[in-house]
C-alpha positions in Angstrom: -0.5 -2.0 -15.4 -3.4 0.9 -14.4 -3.9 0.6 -10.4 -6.5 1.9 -8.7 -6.4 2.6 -4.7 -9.6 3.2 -3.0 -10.9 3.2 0.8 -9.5 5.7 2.5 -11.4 8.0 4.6 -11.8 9.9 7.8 -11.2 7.5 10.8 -10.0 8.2 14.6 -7.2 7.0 16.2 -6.9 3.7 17.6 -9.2 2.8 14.6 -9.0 0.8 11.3 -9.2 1.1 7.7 -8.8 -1.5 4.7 -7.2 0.2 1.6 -7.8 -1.8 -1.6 -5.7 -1.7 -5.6 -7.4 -2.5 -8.2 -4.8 -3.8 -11.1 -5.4 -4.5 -14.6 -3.6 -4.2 -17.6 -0.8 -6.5 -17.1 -0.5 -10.1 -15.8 -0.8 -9.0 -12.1 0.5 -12.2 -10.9 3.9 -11.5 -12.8 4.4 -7.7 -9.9 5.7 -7.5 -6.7 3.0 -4.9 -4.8 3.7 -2.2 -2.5 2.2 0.7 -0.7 3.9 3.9 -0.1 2.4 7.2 1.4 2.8 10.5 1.0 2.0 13.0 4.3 1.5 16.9 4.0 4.8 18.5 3.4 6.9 15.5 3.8 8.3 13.2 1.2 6.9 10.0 0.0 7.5 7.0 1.9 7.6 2.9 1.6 5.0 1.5 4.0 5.0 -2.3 2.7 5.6 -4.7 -0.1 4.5 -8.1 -1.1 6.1 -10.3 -3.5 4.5 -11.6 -6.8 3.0 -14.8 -5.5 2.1 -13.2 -2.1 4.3 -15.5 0.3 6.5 -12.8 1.4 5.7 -9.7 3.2 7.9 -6.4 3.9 6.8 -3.5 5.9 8.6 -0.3 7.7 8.9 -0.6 11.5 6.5 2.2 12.0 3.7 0.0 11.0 5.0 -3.6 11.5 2.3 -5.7 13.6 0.1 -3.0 13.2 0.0 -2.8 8.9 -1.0 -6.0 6.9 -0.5 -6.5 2.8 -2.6 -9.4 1.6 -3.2 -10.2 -2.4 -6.2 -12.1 -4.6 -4.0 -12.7 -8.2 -7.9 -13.7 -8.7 -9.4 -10.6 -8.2 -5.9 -8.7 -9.2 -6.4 -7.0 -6.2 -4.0 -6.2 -3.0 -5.4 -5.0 0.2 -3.3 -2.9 2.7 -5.3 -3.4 6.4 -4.2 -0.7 8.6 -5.5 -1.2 12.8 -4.2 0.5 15.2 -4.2 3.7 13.6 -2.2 6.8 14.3 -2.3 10.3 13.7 1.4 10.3 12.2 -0.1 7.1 9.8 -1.9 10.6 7.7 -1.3 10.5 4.5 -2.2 10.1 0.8 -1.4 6.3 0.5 -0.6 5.0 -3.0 -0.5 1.4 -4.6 2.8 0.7 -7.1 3.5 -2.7 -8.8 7.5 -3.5 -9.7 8.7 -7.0 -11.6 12.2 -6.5 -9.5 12.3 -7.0 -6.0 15.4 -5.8 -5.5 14.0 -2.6 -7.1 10.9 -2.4 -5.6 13.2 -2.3 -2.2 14.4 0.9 -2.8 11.3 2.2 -4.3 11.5 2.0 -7.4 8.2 1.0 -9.0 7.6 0.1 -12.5 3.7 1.6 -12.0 2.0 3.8 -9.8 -1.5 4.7 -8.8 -3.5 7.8 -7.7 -3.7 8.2 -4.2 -6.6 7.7 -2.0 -6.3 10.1 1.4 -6.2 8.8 5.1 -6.8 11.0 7.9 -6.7 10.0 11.5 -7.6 12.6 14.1 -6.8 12.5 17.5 
């Protein structure tokens, strides 16, 4: 599976962004999806999963209510809405597909794409 992230950007807090993963390759439909991030000098993190046919969703606390993970297996996209938006949320945020669930839990991706770069300023 080749992802692609795109739509990050330069937004302020309190603000919102929609990141977006292009997948192709593979039969999309057939991956559990999930969105990590990466911020300077830290390692990367989980920030929320969703499973292969989109009915369950999994995100860390820092972003729960705030965060959303939405899929099209028509498009072979999945979208990662971010409101609310925090200066700590900074990062390089990176889409990752995973046939196991259980694996994709502990962050263990099958596939991972390049990074697309959120900043918020204060």
């Amino acid at each position: 599976v080749q992802l692609q992230a795109s739509g990050g950007g330069l937004v302020q807090a309190g603000g919102s962004l929609r990141l977006s993963c292009a997948a192709s390759g593979r039969t999309f439909s057939n991956y559990h999806m999930g969105w990590f991030r990466q911020a300077p000098g830290k390692e990367r993190e989980f920030v929320g999963l969703i499973t292969s046919r989109g009915g369950v969703t999994h995100y860390r606390d820092s972003v729960e209510g705030r965060f959303t993970i939405s899929r099209d297996t028509a498009k072979n996209t999945v979208d990662l809405q971010m409101n609310s938006l925090k200066p700590e949320d900074t990062a390089v945020y990176y889409c990752a597909a995973a046939s196991s669930w259980v694996a994709a839990l502990k962050g263990t991706m099958d596939y991972w794409g390049k990074g697309t770069l959120v900043t918020v300023s204060s």
